[in-house]
N, C-alpha and C positions, 0 to 999 in steps of 0.2 A: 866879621859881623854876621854874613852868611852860617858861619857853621853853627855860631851860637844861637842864632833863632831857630837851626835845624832841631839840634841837642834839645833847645828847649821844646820845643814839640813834640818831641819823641818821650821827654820826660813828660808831658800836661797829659799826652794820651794814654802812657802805658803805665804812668804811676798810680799807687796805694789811696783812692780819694778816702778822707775821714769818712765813717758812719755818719749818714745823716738819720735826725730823730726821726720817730716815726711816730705821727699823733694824726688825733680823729679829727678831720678838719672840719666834718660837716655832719650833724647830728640831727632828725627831725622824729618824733616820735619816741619810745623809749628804749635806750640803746643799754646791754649790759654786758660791763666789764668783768673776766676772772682773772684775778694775777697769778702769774706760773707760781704752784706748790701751795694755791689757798682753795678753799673749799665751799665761801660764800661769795656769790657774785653781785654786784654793786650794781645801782644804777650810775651812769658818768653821761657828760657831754660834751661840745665840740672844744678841741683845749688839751683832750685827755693826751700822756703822752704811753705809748705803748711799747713795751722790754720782748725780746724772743722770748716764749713758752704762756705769754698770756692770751684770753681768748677775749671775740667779742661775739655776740649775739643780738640782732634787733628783736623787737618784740615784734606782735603782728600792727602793720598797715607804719609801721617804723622803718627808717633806711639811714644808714651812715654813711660817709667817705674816710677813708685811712690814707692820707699822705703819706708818702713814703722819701719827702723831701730833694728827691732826684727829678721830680717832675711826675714821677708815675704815682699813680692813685687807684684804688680800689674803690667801687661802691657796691654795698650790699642792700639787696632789699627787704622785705618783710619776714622775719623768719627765718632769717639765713641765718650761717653763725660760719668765724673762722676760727683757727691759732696762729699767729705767729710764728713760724720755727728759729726764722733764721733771719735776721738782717745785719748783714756785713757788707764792707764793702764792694766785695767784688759778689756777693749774691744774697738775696730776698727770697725767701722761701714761705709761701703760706699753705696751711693744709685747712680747705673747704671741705666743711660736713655736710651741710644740706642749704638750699635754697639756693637765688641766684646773686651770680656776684657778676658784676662789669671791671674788665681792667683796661687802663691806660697805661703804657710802660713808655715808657722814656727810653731813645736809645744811646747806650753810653756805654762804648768799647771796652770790653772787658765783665761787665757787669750779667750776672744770671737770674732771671724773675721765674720763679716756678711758682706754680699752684698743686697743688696734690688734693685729690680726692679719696674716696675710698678703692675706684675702680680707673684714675685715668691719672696722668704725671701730666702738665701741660707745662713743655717747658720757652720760653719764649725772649727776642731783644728787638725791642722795638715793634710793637704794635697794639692794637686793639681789640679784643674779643671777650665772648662771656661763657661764663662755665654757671649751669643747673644743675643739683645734684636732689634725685627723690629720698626718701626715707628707707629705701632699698639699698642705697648707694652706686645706682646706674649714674653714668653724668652724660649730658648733653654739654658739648662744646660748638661753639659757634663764633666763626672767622669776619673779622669786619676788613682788616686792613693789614697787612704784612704779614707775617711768615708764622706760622706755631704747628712744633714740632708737640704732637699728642702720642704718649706711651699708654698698655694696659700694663695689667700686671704677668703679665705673662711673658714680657721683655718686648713685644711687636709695638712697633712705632710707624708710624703717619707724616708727611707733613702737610699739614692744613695751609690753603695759600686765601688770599681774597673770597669772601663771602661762599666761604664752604660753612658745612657743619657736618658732626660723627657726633653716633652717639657711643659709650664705651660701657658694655656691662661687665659682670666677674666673668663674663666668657670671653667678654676681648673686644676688640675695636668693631664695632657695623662699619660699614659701606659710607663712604666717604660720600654726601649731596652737595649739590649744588655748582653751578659754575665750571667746568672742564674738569670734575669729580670721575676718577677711573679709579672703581672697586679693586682690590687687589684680586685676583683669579682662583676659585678655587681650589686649583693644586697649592698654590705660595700657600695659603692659609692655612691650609692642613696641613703643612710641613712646617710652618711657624706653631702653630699647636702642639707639636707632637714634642717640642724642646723643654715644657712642662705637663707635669702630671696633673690631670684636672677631669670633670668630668665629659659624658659621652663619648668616650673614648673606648675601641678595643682592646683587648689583650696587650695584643702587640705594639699597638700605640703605648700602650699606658708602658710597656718594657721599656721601649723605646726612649722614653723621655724621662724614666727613673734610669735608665744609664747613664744620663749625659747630666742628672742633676746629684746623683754619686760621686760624679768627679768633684765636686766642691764639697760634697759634703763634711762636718763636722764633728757628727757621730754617727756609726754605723753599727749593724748588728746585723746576726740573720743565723736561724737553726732550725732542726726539722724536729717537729714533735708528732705525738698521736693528737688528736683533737679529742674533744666528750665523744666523738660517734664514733669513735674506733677509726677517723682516715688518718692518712698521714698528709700533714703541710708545713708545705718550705715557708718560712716566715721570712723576710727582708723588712729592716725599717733603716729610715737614716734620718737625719737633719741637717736642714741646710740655712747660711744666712743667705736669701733670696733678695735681699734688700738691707742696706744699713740699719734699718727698723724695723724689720721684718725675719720673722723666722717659720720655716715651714717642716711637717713633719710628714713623714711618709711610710705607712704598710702597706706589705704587699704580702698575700696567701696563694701560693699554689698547691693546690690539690689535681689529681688526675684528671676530674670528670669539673673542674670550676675555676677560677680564678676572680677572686675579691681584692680591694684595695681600698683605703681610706687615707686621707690628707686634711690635714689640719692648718692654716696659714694663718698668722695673728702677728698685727703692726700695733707697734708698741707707740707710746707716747714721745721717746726720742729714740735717738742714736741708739743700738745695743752696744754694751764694753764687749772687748776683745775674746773675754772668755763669758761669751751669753746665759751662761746657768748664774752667774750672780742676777740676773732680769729675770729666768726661766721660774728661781724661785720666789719669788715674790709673786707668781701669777694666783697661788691660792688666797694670798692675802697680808698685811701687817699687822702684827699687835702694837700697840700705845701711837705707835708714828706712822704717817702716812708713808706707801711706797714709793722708791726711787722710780719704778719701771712698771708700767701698767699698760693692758692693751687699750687702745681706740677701736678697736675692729677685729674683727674676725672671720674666717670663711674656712667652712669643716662639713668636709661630705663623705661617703662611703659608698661604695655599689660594687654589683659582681656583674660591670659591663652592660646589663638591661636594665637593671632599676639602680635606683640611684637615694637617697636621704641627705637632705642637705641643710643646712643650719647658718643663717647669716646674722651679724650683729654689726653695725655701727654704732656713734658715739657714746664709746666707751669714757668713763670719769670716774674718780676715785670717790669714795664714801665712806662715812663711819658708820657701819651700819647698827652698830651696838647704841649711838646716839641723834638718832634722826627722828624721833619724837612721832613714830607709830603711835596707834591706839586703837582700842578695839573695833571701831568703824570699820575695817580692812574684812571682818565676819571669820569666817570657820575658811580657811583656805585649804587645810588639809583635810577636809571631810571628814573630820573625827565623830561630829555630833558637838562639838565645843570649842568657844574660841579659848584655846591656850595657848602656850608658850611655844606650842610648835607652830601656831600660825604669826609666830612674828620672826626678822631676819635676822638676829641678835645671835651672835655667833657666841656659845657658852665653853668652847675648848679647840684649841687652835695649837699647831707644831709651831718650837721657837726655836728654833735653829743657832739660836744662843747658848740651851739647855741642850738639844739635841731631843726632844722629848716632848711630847704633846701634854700640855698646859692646861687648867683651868682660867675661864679668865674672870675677874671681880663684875659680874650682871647682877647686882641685885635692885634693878628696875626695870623687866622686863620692858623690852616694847617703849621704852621711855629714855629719860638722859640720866647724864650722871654715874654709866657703865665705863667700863675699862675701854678705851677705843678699840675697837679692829677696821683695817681698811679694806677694803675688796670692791669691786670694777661692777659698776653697772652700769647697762646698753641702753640708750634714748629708741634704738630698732633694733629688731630682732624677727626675725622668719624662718619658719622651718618646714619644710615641703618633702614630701611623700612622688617624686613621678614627676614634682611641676606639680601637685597639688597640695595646697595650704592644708596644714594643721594644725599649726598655732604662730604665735608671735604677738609684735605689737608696733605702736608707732605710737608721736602723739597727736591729739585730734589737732586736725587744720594745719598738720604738719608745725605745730608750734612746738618748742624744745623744751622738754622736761626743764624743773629749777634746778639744780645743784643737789638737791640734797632729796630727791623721789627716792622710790625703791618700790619696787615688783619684784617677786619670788623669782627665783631663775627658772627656765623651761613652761614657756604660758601654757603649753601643752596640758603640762601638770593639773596644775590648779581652777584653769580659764572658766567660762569666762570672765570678764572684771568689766566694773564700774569705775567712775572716779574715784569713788571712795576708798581703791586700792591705790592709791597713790598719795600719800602724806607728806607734806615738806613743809611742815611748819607754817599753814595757815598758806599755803601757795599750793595746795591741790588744785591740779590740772590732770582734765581728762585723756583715758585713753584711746585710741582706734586700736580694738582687739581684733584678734584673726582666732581665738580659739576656739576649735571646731569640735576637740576630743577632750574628755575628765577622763582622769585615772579613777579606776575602781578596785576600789578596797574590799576585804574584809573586814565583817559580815557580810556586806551587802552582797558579797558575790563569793564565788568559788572558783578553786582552780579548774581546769587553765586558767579560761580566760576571769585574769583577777591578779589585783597585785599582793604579792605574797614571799615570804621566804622558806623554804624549803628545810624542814626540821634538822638541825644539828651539821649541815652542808653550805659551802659557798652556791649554791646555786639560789638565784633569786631572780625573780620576774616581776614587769612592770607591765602592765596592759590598760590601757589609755583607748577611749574610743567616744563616740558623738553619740545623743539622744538618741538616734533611730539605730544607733549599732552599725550602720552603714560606711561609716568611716572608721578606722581603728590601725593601731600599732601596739608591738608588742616586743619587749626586750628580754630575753632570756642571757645571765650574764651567768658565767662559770667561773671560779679559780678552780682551775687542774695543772698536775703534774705533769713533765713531758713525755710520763705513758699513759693521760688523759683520765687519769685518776680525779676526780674530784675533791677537793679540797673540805676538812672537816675545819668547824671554831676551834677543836683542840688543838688542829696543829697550829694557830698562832697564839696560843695561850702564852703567858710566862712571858711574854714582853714589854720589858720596861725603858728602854730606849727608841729612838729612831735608825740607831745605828743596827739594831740587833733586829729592826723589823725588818730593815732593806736586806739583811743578811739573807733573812729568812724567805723574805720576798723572791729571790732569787732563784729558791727552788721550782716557783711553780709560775703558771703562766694565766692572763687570762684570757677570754673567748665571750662574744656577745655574738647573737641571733638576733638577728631583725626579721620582723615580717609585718606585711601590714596591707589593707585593703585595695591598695595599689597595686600589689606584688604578683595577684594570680595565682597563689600559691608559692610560688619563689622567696628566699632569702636570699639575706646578705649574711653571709658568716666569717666572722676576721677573728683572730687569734693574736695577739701579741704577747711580745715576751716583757717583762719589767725593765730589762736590764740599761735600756739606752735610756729611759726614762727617771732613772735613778746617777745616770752618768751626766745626763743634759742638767738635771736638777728640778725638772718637771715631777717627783716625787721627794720631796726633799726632805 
């Protein structure tokens, strides 16, 4: 009798418990559901039962609770929004975009409760604590009662014990408050920095930790070319999966008298498959059906060690941009003098990778419905900083989340500033909080240099973007050259009617962008990359 109530103990604790459902127990205010792979989202109430991959969002002065049937609960307040990743037996995964959430976890041996943010992994068994997330994607985590182990994205991990709190940006974990809180020491942290590539970092740092993320890499490349000025630079890029969801890209340019780098990090909507260029290519977008694989996020900066341009995007969502019912309201966004077809997001020719060959696709309602679908990723945030000084971006006002189906031009830099009125979703226009500091200037109204223009008969084109008083400004000078820095003519890719035959082509030559900008002092950033790993990832497809 003894052995068998042992046995049996030993099976109630360490066996496979059923899935329990997971439904919204408690609803006050307007709470809205999206089901994984749909594109319009519902209002629902308490009752509702919720599957991995679908999302909820409250509205404002709105709060839900999400039983998780083990006893643990979430509650979200006004504004917030999650998805569901994962509910299995032995682990619950939710990924928080913005606002606050409270959790209660049940402890049950065996069992894994995470929360993901854009910038923190909280992972936890048995306790109580809440996680803030701004429209930046900083999170504030805060300890009430047992144990939580908090990770950034940069692999360094914490544990949070009793009424502590950290707060965790895209630079890493701050300093642990509160209650017997001991900061880790500034040497540890710098040597936990140095294991990824990221910004304010030296030379040697940044070598340092492109060594050590080499060794995992995926795809690799690296050759010496002349540059447009006549230097020579060693080029290195690789890609790595940094995360099962996550994939990160890395250049690196040495020159004798400089050294520049750029990185790109983008978390996708699930799991990546085994060979990532089936996800990699879907990032430009899908024709008729929506994507399997799309980013949530993103974080891409550039610098040659003093300055730095950096580019941040959170909740990323799929859209049909060819049918989300634009109209002329949105005004002249490309400064032409007139609102036409280039100021709406209606994508008219897209690569199908069915055909192998870039497509026309059936738009004959501009700006309207009833187009041929295409799907492509648009961000509820986005910021991009010169130094640590804003030049454009966006959020929405009162931190409340875009509907489903908005759309703003990519780069606010571009276009900015904006009204509500640049936001249409079917009769659910919601304002935005703009940070546009800089217009791009065209011809006529201006001249070279400073003017955005393309360079007669040559790949070399420039973009120059700056504020009312001229005081603020950036400037992108982009080249294709050859690896003896030759500039690239439109004849030499003439005559091509594949994708197969352009990649070939692509191959001989390389490109190069120039930054400079009000910030700089006179200084750039100048990066070189070659096509090749870009075409092998499926990042050109």
């Amino acid at each position: 009798m003894r052995l068998i109530t042992i046995v049996s103990l030993i099976a109630i604790l360490f066996s496979s418990p059923a899935a329990a459902a997971v439904s919204l127990s408690k609803a006050s205010g307007k709470i809205f559901f999206l089901k994984a792979g749909a594109t319009v989202w519902a209002q629902v109430s308490a009752g509702h039962i919720l599957s991995p991959g679908d999302r909820v969002r409250a509205d404002a002065g709105a709060k839900a609770t999400v039983d998780f049937g083990d006893g643990s609960r979430v509650e979200i307040g006004s504004n917030a929004s999650f998805t569901l990743q994962a509910a299995r037996p032995q682990e619950t995964t939710v990924q928080f975009s913005i606002g606050r959430l409270r959790a209660w976890v049940a402890k049950r041996m065996g069992q894994k409760f995470t929360v993901r943010t854009p910038t923190a992994v909280c992972s936890v068994r048995g306790t109580e604590f809440a996680v803030e997330v701004n429209a930046a994607g900083n999170t504030r985590v805060e300890m009430f009662e047992g144990l939580l182990a908090v990770a950034d994205n940069r692999g360094n991990e914490v544990l949070l014990k009793d009424n502590q709190q950290l707060d965790v940006t895209t630079k890493g974990l701050g300093a642990v408050e509160g209650q017997g809180a001991a900061p880790p020491g500034a040497d540890a942290r710098k040597e936990a920095a140095k294991r990824e590539v990221g910004l304010d970092m030296s030379k040697e740092d940044v070598q340092a930790a492109a060594a050590i993320e080499q060794k995992a890499a995926i795809y690799q490349q690296g050759k010496a070319i002349i540059d447009v000025n006549g230097h020579r630079v060693r080029i290195e890029e690789y890609i790595v999966r940094s995360r099962p969801e996550e994939f990160k890209l890395v250049v690196l340019n040495s020159r004798v008298d400089r050294f520049d780098y750029f990185y790109y990090k983008g978390v996708f909507n699930k799991t990546l498959p085994d060979d990532i260029s089936v996800a990699l290519r879907q990032l430009p977008g899908c024709i008729n059906t929506a994507c399997e694989y799309y980013l949530t996020s993103y974080d891409t900066a550039r610098s040659n060690t003093q300055d730095n341009m950096r580019e941040v995007a959170t909740g990323g969502h799929l859209q049909d941009v060819n049918n989300n019912n634009e109209n002329a309201a949105q005004g002249d966004l490309d400064g032409s003098g007139a609102v036409d077809a280039a100021d709406f997001d209606d994508v008219l020719a897209a690569f199908d990778p069915a055909t192998d060959k870039y497509t026309y696709l059936s738009v004959p309602n501009v700006g309207g419905a009833g187009n041929q679908p295409f799907y492509k990723t648009l961000f509820n945030t986005n910021s991009l900083t010169f130094n640590g000084v804003t030049h454009g971006g966006w959020t929405p006002a009162a931190a409340v989340l875009l509907p489903a189906n908005w759309w703003k031009p990519a780069g606010m830099t571009v276009d900015g500033p904006y009204t509500k009125n640049d936001v249409i979703g079917g009769g659910q226009a919601t304002a935005l909080t703009g940070a546009a500091i800089t217009t791009v200037r065209r011809m006529p109204a201006c001249g070279p240099p400073n003017c955005t223009y393309l360079e007669n008969g040559t790949m070399h084109d420039v973009i120059y973007a700056d504020s009312n008083d001229g005081k603020t400004w950036e400037k992108y000078d982009s080249y294709v050259i050859s690896d003896e820095g030759k500039v690239a003519n439109w004849s030499d890719f003439s005559g091509i009617t594949s994708g197969a035959q352009y990649k070939q082509i692509l191959l001989n030559w390389n490109f190069q962008m120039i930054v400079t900008a009000s910030e700089f002092e006179g200084r750039k950033i100048d990066l070189a990359v070659e096509p090749k790993i870009f075409i092998q990832s499926g990042l050109i497809p």
